[in-house]
C-alpha positions in Angstrom: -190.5 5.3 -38.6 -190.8 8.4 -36.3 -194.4 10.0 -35.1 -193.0 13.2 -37.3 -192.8 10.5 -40.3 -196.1 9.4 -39.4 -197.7 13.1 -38.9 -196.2 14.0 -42.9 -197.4 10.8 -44.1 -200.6 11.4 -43.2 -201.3 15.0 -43.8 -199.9 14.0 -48.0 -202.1 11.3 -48.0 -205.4 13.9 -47.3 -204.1 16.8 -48.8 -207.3 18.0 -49.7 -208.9 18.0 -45.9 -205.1 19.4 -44.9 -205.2 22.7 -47.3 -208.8 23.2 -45.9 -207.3 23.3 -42.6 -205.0 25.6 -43.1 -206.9 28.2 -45.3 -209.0 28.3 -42.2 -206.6 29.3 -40.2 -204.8 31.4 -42.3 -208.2 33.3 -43.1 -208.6 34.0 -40.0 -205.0 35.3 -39.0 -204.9 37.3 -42.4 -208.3 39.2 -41.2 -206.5 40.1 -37.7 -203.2 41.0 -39.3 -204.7 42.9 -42.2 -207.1 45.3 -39.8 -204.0 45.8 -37.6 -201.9 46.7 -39.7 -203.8 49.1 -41.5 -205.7 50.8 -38.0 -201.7 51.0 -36.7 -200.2 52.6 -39.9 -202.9 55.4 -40.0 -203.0 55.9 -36.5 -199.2 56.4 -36.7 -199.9 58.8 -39.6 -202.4 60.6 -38.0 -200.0 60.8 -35.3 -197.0 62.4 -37.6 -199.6 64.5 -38.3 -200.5 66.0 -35.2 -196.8 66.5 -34.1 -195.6 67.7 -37.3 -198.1 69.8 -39.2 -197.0 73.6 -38.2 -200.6 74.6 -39.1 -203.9 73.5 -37.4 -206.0 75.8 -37.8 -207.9 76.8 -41.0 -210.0 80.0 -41.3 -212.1 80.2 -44.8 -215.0 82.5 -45.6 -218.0 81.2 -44.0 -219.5 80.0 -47.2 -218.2 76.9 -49.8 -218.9 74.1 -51.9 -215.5 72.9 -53.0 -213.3 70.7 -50.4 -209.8 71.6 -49.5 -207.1 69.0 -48.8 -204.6 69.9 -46.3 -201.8 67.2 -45.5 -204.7 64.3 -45.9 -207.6 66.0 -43.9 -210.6 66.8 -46.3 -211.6 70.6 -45.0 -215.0 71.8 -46.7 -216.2 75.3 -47.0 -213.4 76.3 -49.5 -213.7 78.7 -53.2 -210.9 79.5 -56.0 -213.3 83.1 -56.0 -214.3 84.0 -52.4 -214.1 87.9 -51.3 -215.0 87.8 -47.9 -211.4 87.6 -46.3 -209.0 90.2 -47.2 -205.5 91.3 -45.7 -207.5 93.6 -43.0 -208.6 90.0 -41.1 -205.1 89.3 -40.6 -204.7 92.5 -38.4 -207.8 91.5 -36.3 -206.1 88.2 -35.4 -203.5 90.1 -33.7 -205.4 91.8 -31.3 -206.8 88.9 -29.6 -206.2 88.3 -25.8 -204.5 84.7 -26.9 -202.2 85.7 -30.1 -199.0 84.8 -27.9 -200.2 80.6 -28.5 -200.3 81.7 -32.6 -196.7 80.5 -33.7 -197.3 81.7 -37.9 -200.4 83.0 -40.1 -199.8 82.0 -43.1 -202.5 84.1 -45.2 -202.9 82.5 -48.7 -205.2 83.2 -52.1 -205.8 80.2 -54.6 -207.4 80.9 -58.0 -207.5 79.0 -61.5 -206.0 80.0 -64.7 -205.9 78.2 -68.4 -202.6 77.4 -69.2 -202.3 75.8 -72.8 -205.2 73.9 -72.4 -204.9 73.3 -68.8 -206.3 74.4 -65.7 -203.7 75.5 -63.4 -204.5 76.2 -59.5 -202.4 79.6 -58.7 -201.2 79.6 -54.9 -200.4 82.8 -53.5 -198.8 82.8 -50.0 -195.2 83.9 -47.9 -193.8 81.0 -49.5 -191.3 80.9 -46.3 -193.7 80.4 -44.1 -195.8 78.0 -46.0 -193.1 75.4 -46.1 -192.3 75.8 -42.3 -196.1 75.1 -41.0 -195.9 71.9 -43.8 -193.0 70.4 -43.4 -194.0 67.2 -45.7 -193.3 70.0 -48.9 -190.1 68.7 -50.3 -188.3 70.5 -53.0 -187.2 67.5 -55.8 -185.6 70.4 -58.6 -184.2 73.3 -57.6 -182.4 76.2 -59.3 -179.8 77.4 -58.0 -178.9 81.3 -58.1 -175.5 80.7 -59.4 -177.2 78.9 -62.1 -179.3 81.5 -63.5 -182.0 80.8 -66.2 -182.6 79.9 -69.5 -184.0 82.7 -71.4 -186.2 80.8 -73.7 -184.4 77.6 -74.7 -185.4 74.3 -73.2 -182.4 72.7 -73.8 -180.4 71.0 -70.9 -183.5 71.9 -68.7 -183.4 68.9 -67.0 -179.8 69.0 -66.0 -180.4 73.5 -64.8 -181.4 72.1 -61.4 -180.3 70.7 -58.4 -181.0 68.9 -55.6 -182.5 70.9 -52.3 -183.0 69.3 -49.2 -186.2 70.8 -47.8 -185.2 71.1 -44.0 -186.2 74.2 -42.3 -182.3 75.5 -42.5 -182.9 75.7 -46.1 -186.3 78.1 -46.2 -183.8 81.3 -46.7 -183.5 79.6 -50.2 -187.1 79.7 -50.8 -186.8 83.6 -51.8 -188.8 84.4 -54.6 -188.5 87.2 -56.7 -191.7 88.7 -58.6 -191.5 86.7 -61.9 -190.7 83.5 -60.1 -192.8 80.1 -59.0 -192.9 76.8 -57.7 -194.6 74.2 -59.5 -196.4 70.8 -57.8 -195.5 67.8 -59.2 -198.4 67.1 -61.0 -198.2 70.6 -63.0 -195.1 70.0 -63.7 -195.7 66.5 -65.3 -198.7 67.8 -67.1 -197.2 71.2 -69.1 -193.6 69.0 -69.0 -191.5 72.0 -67.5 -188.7 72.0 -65.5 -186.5 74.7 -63.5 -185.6 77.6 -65.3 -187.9 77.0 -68.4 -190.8 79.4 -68.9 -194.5 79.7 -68.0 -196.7 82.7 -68.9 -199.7 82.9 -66.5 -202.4 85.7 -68.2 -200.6 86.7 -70.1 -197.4 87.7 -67.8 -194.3 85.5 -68.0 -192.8 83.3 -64.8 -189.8 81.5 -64.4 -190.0 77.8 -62.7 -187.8 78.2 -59.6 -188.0 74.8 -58.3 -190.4 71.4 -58.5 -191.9 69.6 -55.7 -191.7 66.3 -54.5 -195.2 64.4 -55.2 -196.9 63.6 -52.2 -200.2 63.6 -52.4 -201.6 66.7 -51.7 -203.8 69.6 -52.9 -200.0 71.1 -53.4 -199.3 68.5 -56.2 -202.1 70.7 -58.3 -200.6 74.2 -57.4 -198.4 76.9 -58.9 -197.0 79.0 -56.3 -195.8 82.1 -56.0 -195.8 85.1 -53.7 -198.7 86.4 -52.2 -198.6 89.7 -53.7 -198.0 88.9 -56.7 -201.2 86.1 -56.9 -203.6 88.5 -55.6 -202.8 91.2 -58.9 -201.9 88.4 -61.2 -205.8 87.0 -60.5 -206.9 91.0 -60.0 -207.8 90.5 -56.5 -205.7 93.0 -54.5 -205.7 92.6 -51.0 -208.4 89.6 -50.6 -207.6 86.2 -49.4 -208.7 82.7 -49.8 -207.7 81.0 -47.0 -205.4 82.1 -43.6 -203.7 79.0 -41.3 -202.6 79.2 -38.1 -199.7 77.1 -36.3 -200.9 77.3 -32.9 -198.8 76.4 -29.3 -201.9 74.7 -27.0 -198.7 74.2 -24.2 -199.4 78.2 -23.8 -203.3 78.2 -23.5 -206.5 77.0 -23.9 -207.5 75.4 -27.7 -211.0 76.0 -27.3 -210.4 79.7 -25.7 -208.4 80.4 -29.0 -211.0 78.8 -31.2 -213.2 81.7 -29.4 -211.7 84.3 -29.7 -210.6 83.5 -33.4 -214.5 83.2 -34.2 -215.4 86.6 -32.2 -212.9 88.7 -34.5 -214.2 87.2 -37.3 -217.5 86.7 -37.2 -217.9 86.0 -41.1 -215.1 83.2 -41.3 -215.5 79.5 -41.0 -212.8 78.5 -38.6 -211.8 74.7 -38.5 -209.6 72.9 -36.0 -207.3 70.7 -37.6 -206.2 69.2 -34.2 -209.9 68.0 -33.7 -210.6 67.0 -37.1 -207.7 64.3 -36.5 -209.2 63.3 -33.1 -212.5 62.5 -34.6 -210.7 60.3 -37.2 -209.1 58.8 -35.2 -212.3 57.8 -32.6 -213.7 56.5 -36.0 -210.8 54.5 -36.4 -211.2 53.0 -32.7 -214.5 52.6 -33.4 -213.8 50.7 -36.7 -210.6 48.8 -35.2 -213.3 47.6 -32.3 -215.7 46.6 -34.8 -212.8 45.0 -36.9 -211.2 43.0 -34.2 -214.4 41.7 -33.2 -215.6 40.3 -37.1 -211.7 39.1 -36.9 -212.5 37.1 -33.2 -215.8 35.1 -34.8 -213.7 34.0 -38.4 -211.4 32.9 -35.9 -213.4 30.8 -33.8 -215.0 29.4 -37.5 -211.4 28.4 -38.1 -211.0 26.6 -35.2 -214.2 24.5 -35.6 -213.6 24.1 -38.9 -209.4 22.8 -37.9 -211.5 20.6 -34.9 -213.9 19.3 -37.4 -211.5 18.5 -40.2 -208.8 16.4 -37.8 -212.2 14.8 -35.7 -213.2 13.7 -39.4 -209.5 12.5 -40.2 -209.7 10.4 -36.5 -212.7 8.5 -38.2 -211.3 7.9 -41.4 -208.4 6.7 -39.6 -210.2 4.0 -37.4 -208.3 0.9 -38.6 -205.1 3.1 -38.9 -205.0 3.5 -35.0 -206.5 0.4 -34.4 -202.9 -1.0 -35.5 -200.8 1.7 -34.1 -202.8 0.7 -30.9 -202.6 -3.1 -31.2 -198.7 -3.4 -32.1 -198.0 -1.3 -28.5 -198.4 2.5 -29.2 -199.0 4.5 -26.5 -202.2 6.4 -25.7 -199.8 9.6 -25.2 -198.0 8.9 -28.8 -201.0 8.6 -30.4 -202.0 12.2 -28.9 -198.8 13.3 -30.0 -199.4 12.2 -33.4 -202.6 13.8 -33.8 -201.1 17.2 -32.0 -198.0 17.1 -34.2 -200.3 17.5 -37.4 -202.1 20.3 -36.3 -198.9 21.9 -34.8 -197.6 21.7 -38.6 -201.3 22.8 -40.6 -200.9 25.9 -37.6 -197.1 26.6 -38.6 -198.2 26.8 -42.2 -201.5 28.7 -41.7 -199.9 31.2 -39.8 -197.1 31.7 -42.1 -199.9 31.7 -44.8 -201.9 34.2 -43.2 -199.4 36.8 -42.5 -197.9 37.1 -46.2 -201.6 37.5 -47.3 -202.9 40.1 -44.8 -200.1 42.0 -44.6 -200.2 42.1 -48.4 -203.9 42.6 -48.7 -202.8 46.1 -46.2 -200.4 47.1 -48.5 -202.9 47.4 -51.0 -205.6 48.7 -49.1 -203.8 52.0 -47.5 -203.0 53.8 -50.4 -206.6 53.4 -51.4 -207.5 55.1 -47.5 -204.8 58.0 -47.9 -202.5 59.2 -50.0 -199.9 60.2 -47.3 -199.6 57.2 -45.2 -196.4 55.2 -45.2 -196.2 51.9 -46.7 -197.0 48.8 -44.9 -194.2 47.3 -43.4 -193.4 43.2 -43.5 -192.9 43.5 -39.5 -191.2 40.0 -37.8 -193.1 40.8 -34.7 -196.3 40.4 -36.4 -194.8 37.5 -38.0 -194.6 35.7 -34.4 -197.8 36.6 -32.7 -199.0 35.2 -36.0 -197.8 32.2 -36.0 -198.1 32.1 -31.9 -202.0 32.6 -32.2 -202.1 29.9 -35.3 -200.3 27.4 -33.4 -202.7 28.2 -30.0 -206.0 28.1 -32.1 -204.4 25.0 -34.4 -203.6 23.4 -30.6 -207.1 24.0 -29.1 -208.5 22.0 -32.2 -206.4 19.2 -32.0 -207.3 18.5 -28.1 -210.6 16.9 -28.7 -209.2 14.8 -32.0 -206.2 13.9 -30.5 -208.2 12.9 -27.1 -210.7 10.5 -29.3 -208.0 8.9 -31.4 -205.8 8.1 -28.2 -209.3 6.5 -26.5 -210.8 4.2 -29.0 -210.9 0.5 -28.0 -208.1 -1.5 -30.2 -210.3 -4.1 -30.5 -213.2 -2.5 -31.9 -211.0 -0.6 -34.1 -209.8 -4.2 -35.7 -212.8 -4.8 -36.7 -212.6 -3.1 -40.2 -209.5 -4.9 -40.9 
């Protein structure tokens, strides 16, 4: 019979004080890998963010009680029905000192409209440029010119599109003509449309020019259309709801911009998108800091608790290696024996822990935001798991193992 033999033997014989072993452990690694992975995959979406959103700056009348969504990022100050920007702003942006850092403005006007017992959020912008500052807007169902439209007739309407691959070689498609939209995905589901079927929109008629892919976002909720055509379809010519800004900081100052922005318009709310993600993400370091250090103390209770439970399991085992002791076993096998068992209660606790805190992060990000990516079953994780299971499950077993391999044989015979 091998120590490994021996080691098995007696972890199925106390099965019980074994499983409690290891669920400490694993507790204590799922904590660490659960608050890891989920600070890491919305750092890393906060990230995308910041190199990929076109737009980061939003101006909106200095007044608001509804919240505006833009690409994750809750923005307040934002109404359907505000009048104090109008197309004349857009001209007062131009003449600052810094308009050379401004990449696109992307004015835009959002209303609501009943639409056969809905409510409908119309989205008036330059649809070209909209798509260019938000490059996570994917087009799903497309129709095609060559395609034309069905005047009327639903039938085949889910075979009248086709497939458009949303990179920003493909905006030229994104011409819309006067009596054309694009409908979110949500809007879509809800009226059960589909490219070149029919919407009327107070009264005036529209034809769906294409579907977006879900993702999440206030553009989920939206019809859009072109700018000109929202503002007479809601009968507010020339006013504006909201303008955004895709700036270049490698060409200036941010906060010099900010200024100057705020000095032309002086009855605007102007928001930094950039800064908005900056304080998020010093609330995440301040969360992940907090998080890592309830993750260090459940630790440490798991490695009492793995000392206490094999320092227990050395008692109960008195006579057991009394006899190992008395038939010739070493002092250093007996150690072995005792480190062997908590080397195999660390494998599986680490194991253990891993599957359930990186599952227990799968769950909890979409519940934090919409557009973050999916936690991802990472092997590297995997190993520092297991690594720091097998150091805390060693560090438990050294007093244990270092009792068991110094009792006296012959007072150990004497409860035989």
């Amino acid at each position: 019979m091998t120590i490994l033999h021996i080691a098995l033997s007696n972890l199925r014989q106390r099965k019980m004080k074994s499983i409690f072993i290891m669920l400490g452990l694993a507790i204590g690694i799922a904590t660490i890998v659960s608050i890891y992975s989920v600070l890491e995959t919305m750092k890393l979406e906060m990230t995308r963010q910041m190199t990929d959103y076109g737009a980061n700056i939003l101006i909106t009348a200095d007044r608001g009680e509804l919240t505006f969504s833009y690409g994750g990022i809750s923005i307040p100050g934002v109404l359907y029905d505000v009048e104090q920007l109008t197309t004349e702003n857009l001209s007062a942006i131009d003449k600052i000192d810094s308009r050379p850092m401004i990449r696109a403005v992307v004015p835009k006007i959002l209303g609501v409209i009943p639409v056969e017992g809905a409510t409908v959020i119309i989205a008036g912008s330059d649809l070209k440029s909209e798509f260019l500052i938000k490059p996570w807007l994917r087009i799903v169902d497309f129709l095609s010119e060559t395609k034309g439209t069905v005047n009327g007739d639903d039938s085949g309407s889910e075979m009248g599109g086709e497939k458009l691959n949303l990179n920003r070689e493909d905006h030229t498609e994104l011409e819309l003509s006067k009596s054309e939209v694009i409908l979110g995905s949500t809007v879509a589901y809800t009226l059960g449309l589909f490219p070149s079927n029919r919407i009327v929109l107070n009264g005036q008629e529209f034809v769906v020019k294409a579907i977006l892919e879900k993702n999440g976002t206030a553009e989920d909720d939206q019809v859009m259309m072109n700018l000109q055509e929202a503002q007479e379809l809601l009968g507010l010519p020339n006013e504006i709801t909201t303008i955004e800004l895709a700036a270049d900081y490698t060409l200036g100052s941010e906060d010099e911009l900010l200024k100057q922005i705020r000095t032309m318009l002086p009855n605007a709310k102007v928001t930094s998108l950039r800064k908005a993600l900056l304080d998020r993400n010093e609330v995440l370091n301040r969360l992940s800091y907090f998080g890592f250090s309830v993750s260090f103390f459940i630790l440490l209770a798991g490695m009492m608790a793995a000392g206490l439970g094999m320092t227990t399991a050395v008692h109960e085992r008195t006579r057991e290696i009394g006899v190992f002791r008395a038939i010739g076993f070493r002092k250093s096998v007996i150690q072995k024996i005792i480190f062997l068992e908590g080397i195999m209660l660390s494998l599986v606790g680490g194991l253990l822990g891993f599957t359930l805190g990186t599952f227990l992060a799968r769950i909890t990000i979409p519940m934090l935001s919409a557009t973050a990516p999916s936690v991802a079953w990472r092997f590297d994780i995997l190993g520092v798991s297991i690594a720091l299971s097998l150091i805390i499950g060693t560090i438990a077993s050294v007093y244990p193992a270092h009792q068991a391999a110094n009792l006296d044989p012959s007072d150990a015979l004497r409860f035989i």
